[in-house]
N, CA, C, O and CB atoms as a CASP TS submission, in Angstrom:
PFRMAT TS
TARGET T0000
AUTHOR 0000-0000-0000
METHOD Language model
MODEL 1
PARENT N/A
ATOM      1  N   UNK     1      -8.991  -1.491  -1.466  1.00  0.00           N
ATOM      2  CA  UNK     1      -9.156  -0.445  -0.476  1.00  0.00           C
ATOM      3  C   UNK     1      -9.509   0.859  -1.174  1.00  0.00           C
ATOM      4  O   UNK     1      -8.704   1.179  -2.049  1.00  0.00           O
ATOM      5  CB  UNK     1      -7.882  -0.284   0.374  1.00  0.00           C
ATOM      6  N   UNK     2     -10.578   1.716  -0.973  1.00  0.00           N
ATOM      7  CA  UNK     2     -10.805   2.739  -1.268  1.00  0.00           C
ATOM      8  C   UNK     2      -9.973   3.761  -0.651  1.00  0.00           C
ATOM      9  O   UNK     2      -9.590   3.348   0.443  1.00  0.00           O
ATOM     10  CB  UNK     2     -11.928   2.829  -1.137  1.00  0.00           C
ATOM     11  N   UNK     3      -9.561   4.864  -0.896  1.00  0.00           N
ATOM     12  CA  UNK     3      -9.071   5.795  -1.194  1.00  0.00           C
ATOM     13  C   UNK     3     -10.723   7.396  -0.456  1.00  0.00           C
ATOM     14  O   UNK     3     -11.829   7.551  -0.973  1.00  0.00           O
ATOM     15  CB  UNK     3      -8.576   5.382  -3.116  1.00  0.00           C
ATOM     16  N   UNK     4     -10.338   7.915   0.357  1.00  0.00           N
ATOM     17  CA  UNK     4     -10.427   8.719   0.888  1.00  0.00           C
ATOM     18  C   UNK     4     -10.868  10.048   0.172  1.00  0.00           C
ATOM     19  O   UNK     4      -9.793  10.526  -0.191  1.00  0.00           O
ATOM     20  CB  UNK     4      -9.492   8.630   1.441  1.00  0.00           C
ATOM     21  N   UNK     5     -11.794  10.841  -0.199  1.00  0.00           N
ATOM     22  CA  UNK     5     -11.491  12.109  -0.828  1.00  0.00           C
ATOM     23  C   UNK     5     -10.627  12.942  -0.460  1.00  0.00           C
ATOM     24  O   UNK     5     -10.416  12.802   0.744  1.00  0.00           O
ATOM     25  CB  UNK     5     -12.363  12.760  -0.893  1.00  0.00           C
ATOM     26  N   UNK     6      -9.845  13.981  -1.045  1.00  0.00           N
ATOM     27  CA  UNK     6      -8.627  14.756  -0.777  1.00  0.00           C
ATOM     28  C   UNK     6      -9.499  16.107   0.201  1.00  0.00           C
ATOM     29  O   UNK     6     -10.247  16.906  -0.361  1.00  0.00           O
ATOM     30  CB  UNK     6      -7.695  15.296  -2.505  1.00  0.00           C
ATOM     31  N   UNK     7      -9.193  16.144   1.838  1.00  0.00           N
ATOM     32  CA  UNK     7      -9.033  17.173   2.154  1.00  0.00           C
ATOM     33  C   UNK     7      -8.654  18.544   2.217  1.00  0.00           C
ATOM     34  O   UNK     7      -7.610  18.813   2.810  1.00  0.00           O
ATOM     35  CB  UNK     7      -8.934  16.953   2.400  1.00  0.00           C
ATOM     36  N   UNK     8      -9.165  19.233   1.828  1.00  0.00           N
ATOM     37  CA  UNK     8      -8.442  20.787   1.492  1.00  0.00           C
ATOM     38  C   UNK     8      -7.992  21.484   2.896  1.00  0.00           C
ATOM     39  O   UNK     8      -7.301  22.502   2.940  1.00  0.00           O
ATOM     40  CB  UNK     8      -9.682  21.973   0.656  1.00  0.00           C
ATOM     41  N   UNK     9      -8.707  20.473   4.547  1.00  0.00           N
ATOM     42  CA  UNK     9      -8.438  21.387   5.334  1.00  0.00           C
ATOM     43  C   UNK     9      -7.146  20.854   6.113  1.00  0.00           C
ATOM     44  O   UNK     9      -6.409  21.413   6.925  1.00  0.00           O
ATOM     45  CB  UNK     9      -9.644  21.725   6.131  1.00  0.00           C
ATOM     46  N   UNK    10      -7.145  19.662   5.607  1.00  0.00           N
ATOM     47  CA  UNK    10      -6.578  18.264   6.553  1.00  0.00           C
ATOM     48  C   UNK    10      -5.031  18.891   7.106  1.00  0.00           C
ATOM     49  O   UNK    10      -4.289  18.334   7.915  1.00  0.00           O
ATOM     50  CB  UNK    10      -6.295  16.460   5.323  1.00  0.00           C
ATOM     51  N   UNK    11      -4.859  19.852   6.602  1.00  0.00           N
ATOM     52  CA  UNK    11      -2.970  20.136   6.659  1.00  0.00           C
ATOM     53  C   UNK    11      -3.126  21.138   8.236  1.00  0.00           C
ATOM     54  O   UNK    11      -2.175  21.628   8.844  1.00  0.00           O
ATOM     55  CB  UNK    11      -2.040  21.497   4.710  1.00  0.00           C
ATOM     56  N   UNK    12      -4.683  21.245   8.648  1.00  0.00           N
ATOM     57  CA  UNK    12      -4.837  22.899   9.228  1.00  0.00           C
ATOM     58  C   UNK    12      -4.793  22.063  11.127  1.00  0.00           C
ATOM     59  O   UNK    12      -5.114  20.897  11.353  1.00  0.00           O
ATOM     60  CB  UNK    12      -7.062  24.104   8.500  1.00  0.00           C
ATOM     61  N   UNK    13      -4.557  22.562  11.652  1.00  0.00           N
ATOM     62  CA  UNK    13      -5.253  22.350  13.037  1.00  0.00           C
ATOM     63  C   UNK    13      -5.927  23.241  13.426  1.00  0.00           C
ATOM     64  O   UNK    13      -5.808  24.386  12.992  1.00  0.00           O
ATOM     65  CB  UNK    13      -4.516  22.135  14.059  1.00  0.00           C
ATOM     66  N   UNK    14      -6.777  22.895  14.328  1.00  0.00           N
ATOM     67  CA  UNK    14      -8.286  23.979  15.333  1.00  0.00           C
ATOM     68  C   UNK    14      -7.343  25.435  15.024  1.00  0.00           C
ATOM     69  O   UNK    14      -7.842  26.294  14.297  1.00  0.00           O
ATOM     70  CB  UNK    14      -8.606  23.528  17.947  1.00  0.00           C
ATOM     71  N   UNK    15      -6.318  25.593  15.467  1.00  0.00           N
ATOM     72  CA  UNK    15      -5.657  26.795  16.210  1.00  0.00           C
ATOM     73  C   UNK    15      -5.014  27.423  15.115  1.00  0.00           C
ATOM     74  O   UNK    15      -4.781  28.628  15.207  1.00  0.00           O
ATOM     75  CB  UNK    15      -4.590  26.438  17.433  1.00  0.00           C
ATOM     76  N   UNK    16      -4.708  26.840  14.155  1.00  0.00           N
ATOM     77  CA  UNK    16      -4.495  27.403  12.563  1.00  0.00           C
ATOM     78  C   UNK    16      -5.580  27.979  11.737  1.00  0.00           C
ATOM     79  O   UNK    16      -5.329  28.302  10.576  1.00  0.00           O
ATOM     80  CB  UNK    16      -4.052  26.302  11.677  1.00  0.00           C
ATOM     81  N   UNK    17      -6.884  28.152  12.286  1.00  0.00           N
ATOM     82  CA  UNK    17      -7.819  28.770  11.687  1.00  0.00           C
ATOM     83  C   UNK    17      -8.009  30.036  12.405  1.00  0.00           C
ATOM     84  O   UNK    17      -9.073  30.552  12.061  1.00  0.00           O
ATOM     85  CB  UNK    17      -8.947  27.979  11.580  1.00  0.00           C
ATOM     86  N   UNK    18      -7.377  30.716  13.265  1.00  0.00           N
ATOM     87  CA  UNK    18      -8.220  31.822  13.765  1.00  0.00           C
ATOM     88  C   UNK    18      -7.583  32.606  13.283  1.00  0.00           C
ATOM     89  O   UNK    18      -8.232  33.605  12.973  1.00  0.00           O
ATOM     90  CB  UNK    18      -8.505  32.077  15.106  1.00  0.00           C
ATOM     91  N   UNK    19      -6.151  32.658  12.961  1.00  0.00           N
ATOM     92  CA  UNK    19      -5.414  34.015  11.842  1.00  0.00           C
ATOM     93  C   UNK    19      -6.267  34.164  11.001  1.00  0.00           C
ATOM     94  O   UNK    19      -6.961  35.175  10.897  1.00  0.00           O
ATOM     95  CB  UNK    19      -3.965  33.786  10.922  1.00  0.00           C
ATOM     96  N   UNK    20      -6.324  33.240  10.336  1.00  0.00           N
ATOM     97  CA  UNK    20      -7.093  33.560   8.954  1.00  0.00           C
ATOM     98  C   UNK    20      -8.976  33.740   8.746  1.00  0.00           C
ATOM     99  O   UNK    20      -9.597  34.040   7.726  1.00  0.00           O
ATOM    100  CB  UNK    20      -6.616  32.221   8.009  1.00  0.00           C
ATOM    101  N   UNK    21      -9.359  33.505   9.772  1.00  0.00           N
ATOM    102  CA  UNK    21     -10.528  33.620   9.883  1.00  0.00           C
ATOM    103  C   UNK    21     -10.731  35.324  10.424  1.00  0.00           C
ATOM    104  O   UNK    21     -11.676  35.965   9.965  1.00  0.00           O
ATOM    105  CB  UNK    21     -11.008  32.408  10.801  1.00  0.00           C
ATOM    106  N   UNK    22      -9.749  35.983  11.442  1.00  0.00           N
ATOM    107  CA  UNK    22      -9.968  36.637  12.150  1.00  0.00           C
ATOM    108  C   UNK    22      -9.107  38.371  10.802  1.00  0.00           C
ATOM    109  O   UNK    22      -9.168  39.600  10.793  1.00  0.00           O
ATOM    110  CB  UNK    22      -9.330  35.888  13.830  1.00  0.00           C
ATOM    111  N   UNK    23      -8.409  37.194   9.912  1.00  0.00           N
ATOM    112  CA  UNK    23      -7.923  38.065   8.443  1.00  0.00           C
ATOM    113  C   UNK    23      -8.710  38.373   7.755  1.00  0.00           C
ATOM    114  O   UNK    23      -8.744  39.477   7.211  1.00  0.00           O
ATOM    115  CB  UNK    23      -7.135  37.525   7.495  1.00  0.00           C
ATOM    116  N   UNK    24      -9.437  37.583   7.624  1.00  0.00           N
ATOM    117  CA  UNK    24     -10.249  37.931   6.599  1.00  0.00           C
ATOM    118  C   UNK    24      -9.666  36.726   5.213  1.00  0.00           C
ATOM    119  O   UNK    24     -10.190  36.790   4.101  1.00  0.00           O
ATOM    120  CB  UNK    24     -10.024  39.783   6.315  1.00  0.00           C
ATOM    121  N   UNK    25      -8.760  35.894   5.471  1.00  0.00           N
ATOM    122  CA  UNK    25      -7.968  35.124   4.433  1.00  0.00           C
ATOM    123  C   UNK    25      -9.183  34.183   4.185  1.00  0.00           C
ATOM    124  O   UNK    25      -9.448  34.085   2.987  1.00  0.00           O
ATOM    125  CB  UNK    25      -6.401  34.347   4.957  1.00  0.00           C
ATOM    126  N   UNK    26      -9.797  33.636   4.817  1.00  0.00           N
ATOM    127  CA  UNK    26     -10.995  32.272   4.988  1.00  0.00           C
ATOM    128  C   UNK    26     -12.209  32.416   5.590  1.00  0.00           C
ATOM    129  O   UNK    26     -11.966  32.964   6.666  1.00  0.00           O
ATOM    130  CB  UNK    26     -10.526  31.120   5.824  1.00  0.00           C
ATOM    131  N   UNK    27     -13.456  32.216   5.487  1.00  0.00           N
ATOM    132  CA  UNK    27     -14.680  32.711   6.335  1.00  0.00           C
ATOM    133  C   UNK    27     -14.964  31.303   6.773  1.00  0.00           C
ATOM    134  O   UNK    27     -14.557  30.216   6.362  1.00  0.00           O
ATOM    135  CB  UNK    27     -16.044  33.581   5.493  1.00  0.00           C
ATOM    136  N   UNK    28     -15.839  31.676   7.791  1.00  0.00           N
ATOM    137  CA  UNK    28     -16.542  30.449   8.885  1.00  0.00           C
ATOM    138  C   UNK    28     -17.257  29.898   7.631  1.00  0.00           C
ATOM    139  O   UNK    28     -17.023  28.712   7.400  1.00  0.00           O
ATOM    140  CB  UNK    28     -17.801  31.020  10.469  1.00  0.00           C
ATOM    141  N   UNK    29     -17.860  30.365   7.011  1.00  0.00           N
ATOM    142  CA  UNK    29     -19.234  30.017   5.986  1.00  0.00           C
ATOM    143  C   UNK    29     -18.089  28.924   4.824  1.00  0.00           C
ATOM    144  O   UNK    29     -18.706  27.925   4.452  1.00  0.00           O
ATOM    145  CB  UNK    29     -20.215  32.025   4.924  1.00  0.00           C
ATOM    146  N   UNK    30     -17.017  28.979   4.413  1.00  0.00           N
ATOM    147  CA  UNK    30     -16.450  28.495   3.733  1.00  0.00           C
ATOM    148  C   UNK    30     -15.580  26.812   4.284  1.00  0.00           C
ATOM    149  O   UNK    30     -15.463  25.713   3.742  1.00  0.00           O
ATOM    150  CB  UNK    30     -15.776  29.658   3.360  1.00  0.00           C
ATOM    151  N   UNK    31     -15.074  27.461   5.758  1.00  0.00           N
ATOM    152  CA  UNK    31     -15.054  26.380   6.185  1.00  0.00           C
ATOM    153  C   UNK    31     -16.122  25.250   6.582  1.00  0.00           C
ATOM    154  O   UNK    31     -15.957  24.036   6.464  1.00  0.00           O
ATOM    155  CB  UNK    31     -14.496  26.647   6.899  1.00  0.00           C
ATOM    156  N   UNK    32     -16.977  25.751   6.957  1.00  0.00           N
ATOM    157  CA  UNK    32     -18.431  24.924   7.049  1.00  0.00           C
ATOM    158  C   UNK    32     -18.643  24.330   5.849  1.00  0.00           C
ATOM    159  O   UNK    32     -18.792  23.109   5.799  1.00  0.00           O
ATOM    160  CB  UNK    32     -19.754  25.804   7.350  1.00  0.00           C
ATOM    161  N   UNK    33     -18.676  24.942   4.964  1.00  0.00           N
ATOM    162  CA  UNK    33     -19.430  24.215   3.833  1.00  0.00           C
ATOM    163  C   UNK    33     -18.539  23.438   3.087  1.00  0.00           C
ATOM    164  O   UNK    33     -18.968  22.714   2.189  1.00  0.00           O
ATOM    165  CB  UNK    33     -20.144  25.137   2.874  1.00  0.00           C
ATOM    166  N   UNK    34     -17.101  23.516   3.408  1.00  0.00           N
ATOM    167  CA  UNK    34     -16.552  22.200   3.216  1.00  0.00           C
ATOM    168  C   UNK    34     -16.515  20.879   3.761  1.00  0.00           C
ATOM    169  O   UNK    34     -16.524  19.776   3.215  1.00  0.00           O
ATOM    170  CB  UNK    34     -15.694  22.345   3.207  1.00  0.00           C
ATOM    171  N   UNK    35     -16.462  21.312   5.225  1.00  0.00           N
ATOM    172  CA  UNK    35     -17.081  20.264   6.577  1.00  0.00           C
ATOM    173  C   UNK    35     -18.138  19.567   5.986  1.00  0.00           C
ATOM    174  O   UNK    35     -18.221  18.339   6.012  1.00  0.00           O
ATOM    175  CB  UNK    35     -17.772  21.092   8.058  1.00  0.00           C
ATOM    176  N   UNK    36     -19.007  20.365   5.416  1.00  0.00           N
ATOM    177  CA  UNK    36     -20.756  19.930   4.988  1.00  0.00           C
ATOM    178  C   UNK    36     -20.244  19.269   4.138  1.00  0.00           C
ATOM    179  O   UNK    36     -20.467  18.058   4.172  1.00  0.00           O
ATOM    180  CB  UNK    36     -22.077  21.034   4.400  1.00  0.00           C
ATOM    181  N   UNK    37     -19.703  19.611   3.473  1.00  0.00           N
ATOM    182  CA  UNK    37     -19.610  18.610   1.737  1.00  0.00           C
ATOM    183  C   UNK    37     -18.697  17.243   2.009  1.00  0.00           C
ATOM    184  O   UNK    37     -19.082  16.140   1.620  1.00  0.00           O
ATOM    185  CB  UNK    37     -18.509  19.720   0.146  1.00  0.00           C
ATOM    186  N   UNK    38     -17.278  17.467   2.814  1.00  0.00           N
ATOM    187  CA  UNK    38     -17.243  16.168   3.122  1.00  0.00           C
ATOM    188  C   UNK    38     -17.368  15.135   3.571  1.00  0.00           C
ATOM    189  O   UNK    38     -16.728  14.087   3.484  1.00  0.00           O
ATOM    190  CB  UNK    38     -17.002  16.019   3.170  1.00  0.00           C
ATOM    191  N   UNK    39     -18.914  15.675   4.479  1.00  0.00           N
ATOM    192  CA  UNK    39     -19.702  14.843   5.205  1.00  0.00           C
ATOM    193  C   UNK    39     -20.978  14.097   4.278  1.00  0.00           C
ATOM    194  O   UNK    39     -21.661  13.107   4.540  1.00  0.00           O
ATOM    195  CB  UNK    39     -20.225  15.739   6.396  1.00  0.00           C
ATOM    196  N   UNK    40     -20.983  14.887   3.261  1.00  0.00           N
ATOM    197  CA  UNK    40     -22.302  14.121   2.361  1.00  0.00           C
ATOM    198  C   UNK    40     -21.391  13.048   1.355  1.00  0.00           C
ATOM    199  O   UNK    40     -21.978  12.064   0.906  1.00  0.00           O
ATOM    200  CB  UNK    40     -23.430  15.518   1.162  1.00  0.00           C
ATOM    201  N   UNK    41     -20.088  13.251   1.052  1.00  0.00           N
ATOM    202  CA  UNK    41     -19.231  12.450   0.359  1.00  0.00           C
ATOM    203  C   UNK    41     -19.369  10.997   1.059  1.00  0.00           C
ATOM    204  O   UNK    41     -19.812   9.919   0.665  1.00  0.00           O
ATOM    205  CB  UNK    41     -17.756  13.075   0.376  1.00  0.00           C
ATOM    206  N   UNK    42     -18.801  11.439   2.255  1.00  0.00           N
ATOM    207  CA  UNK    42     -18.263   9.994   3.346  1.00  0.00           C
ATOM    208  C   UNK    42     -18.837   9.504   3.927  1.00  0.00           C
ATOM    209  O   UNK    42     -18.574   8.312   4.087  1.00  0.00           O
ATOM    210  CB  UNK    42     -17.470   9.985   4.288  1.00  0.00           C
ATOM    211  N   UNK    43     -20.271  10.228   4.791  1.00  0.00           N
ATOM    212  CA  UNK    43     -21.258   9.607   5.270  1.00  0.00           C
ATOM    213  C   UNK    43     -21.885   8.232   4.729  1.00  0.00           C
ATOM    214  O   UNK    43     -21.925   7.301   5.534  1.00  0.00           O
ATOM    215  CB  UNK    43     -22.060  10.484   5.271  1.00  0.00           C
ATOM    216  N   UNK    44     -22.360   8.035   3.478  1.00  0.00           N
ATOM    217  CA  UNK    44     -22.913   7.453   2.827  1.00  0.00           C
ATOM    218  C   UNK    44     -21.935   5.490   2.576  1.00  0.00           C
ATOM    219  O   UNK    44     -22.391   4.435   2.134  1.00  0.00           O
ATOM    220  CB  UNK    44     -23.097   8.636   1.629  1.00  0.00           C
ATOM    221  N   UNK    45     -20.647   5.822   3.071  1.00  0.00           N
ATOM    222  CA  UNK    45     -19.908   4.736   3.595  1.00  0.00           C
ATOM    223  C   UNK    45     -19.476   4.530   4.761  1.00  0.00           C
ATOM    224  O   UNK    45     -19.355   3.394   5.220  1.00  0.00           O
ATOM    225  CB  UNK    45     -19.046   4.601   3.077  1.00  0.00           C
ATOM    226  N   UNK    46     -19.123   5.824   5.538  1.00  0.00           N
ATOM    227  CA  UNK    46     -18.941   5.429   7.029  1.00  0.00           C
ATOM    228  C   UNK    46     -19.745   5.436   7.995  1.00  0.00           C
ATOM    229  O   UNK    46     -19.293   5.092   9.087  1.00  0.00           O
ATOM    230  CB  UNK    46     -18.175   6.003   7.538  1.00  0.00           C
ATOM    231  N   UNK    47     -21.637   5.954   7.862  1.00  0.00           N
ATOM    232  CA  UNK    47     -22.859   5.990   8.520  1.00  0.00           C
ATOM    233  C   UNK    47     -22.598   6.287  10.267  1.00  0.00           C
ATOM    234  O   UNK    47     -22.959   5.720  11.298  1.00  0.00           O
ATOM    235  CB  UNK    47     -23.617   4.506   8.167  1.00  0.00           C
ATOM    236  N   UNK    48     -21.568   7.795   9.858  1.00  0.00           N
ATOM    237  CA  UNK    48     -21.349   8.427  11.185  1.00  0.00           C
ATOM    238  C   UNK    48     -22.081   9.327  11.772  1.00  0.00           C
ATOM    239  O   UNK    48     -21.925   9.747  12.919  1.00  0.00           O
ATOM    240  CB  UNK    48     -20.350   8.940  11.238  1.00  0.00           C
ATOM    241  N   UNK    49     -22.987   9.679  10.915  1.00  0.00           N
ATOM    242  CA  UNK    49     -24.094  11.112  11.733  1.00  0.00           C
ATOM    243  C   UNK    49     -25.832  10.266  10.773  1.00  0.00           C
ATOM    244  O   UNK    49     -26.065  10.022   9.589  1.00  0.00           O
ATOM    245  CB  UNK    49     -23.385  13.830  10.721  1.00  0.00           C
ATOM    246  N   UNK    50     -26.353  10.149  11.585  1.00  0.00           N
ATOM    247  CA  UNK    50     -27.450  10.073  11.414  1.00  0.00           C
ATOM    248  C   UNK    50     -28.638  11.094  11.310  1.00  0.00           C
ATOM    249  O   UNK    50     -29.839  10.843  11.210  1.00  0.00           O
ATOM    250  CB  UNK    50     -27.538   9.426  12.078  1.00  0.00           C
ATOM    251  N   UNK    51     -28.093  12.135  11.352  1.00  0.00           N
ATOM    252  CA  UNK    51     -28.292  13.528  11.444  1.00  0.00           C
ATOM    253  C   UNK    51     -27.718  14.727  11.183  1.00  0.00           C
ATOM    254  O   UNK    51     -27.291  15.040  12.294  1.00  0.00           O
ATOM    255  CB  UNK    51     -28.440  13.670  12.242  1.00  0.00           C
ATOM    256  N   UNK    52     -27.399  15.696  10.358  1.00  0.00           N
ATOM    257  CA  UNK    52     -26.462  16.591  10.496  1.00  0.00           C
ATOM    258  C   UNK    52     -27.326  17.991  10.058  1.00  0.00           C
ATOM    259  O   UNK    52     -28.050  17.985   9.063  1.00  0.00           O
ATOM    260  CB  UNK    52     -25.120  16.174   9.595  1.00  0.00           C
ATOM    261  N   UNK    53     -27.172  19.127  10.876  1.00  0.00           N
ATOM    262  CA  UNK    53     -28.269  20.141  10.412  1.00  0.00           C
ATOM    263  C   UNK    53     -27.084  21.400   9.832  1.00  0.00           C
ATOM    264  O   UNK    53     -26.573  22.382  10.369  1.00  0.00           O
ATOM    265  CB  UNK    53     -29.531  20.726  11.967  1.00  0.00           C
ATOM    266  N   UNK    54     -26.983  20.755   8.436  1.00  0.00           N
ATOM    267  CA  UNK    54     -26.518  21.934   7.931  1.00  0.00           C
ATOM    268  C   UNK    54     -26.449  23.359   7.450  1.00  0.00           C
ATOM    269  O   UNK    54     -25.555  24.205   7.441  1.00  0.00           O
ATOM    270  CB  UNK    54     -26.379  21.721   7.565  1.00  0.00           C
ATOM    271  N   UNK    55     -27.825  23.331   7.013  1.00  0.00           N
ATOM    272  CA  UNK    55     -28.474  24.953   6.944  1.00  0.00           C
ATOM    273  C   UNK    55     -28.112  25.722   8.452  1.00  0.00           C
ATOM    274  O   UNK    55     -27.867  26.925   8.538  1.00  0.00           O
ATOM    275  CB  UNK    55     -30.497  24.904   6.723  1.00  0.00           C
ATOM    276  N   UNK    56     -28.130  24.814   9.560  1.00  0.00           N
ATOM    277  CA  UNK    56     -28.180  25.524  10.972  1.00  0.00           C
ATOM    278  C   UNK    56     -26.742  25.996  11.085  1.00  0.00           C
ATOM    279  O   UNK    56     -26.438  27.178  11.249  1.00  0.00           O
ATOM    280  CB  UNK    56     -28.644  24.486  12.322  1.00  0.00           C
ATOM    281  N   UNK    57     -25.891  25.006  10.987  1.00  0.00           N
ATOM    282  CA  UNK    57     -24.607  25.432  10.800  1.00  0.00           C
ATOM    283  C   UNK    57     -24.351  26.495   9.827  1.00  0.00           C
ATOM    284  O   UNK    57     -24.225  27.489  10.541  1.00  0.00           O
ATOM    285  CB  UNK    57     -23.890  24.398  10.489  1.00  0.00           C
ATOM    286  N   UNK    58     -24.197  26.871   8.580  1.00  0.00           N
ATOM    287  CA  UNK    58     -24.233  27.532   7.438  1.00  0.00           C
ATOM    288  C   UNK    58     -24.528  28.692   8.197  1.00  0.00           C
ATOM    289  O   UNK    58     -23.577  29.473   8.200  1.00  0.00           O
ATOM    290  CB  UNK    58     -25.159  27.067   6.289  1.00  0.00           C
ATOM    291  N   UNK    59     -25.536  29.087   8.855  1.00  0.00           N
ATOM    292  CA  UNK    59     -26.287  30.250   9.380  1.00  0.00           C
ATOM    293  C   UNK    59     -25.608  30.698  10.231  1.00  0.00           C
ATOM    294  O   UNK    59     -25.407  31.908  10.130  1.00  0.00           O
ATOM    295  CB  UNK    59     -27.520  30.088   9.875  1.00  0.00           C
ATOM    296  N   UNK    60     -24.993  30.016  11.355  1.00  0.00           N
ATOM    297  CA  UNK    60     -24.413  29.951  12.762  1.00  0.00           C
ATOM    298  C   UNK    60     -23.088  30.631  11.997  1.00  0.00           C
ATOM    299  O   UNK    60     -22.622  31.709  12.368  1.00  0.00           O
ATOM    300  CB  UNK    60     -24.271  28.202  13.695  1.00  0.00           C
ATOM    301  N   UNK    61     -22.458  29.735  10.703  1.00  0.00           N
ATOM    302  CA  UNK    61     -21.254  30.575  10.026  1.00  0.00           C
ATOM    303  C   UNK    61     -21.115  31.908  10.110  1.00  0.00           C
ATOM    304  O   UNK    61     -20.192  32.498  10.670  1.00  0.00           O
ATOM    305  CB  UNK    61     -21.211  30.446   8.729  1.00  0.00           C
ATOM    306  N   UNK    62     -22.417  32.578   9.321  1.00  0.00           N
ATOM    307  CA  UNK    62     -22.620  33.616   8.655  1.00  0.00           C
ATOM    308  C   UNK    62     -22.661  34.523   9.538  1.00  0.00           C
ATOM    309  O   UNK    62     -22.324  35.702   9.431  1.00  0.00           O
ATOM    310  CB  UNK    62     -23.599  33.594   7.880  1.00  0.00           C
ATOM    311  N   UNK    63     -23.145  33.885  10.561  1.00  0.00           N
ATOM    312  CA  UNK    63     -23.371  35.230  11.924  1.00  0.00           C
ATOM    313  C   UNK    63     -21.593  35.098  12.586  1.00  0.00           C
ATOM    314  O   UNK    63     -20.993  35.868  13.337  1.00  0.00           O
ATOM    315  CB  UNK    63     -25.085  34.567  13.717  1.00  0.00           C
ATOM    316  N   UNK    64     -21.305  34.279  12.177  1.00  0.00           N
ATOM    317  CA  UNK    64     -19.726  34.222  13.068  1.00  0.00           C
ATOM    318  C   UNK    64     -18.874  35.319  11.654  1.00  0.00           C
ATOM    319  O   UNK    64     -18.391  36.449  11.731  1.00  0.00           O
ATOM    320  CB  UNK    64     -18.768  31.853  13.299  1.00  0.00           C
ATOM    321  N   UNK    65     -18.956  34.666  10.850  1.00  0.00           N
ATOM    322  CA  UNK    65     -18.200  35.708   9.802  1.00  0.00           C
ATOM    323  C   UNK    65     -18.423  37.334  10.265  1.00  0.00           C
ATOM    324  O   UNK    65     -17.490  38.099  10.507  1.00  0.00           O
ATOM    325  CB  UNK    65     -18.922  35.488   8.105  1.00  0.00           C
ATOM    326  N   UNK    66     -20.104  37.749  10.345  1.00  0.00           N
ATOM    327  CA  UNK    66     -20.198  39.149  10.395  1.00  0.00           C
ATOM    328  C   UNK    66     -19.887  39.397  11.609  1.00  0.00           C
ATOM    329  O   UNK    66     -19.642  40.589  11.795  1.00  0.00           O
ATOM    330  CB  UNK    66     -21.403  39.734  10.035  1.00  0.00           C
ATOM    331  N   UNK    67     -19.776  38.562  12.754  1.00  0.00           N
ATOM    332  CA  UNK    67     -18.892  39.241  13.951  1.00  0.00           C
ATOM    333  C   UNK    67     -17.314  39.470  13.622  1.00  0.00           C
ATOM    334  O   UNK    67     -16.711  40.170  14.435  1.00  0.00           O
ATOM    335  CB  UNK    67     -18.954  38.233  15.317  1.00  0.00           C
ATOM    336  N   UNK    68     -16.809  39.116  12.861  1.00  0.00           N
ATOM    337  CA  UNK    68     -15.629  38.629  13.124  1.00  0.00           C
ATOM    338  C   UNK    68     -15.105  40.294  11.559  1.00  0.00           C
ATOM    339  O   UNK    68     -14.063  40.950  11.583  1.00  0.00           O
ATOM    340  CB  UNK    68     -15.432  36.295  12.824  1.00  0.00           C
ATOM    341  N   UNK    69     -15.909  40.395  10.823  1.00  0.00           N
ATOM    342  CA  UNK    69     -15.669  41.714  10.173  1.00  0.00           C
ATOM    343  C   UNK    69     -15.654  43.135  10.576  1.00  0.00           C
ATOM    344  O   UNK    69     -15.407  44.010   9.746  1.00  0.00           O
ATOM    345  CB  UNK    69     -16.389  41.757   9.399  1.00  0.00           C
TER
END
């Protein structure tokens, strides 16, 4: 049985991100691009998105970060 890569967010729920997003502790752009990365890890064995537009996301971050400063 394979073994899973280690989540950095896995401990968080939806509703545990808006302190810290809205702190300044974590940015949208950071959480995304972990989302992104452990989707290019796992995809490639679990063939769950046949598609994923990450630059779009990344961007969509960046504009959420500078609202949120």
């Amino acid at each position: 049985m394979t073994t899973l890569p280690e989540n950095p967010f896995a401990h968080l729920s939806i509703a545990d991100y808006g302190g810290p997003l809205r702190g300044g502790g974590i940015s949208s752009e950071k959480v995304t691009a972990t989302f992104l990365q452990r989707i290019d890890e796992l995809n490639p064995k679990l063939g769950a998105f046949t598609f994923v537009a990450g630059e779009q996301a990344l961007a969509a971050a960046r504009k959420m970060d500078k609202l949120l400063r």
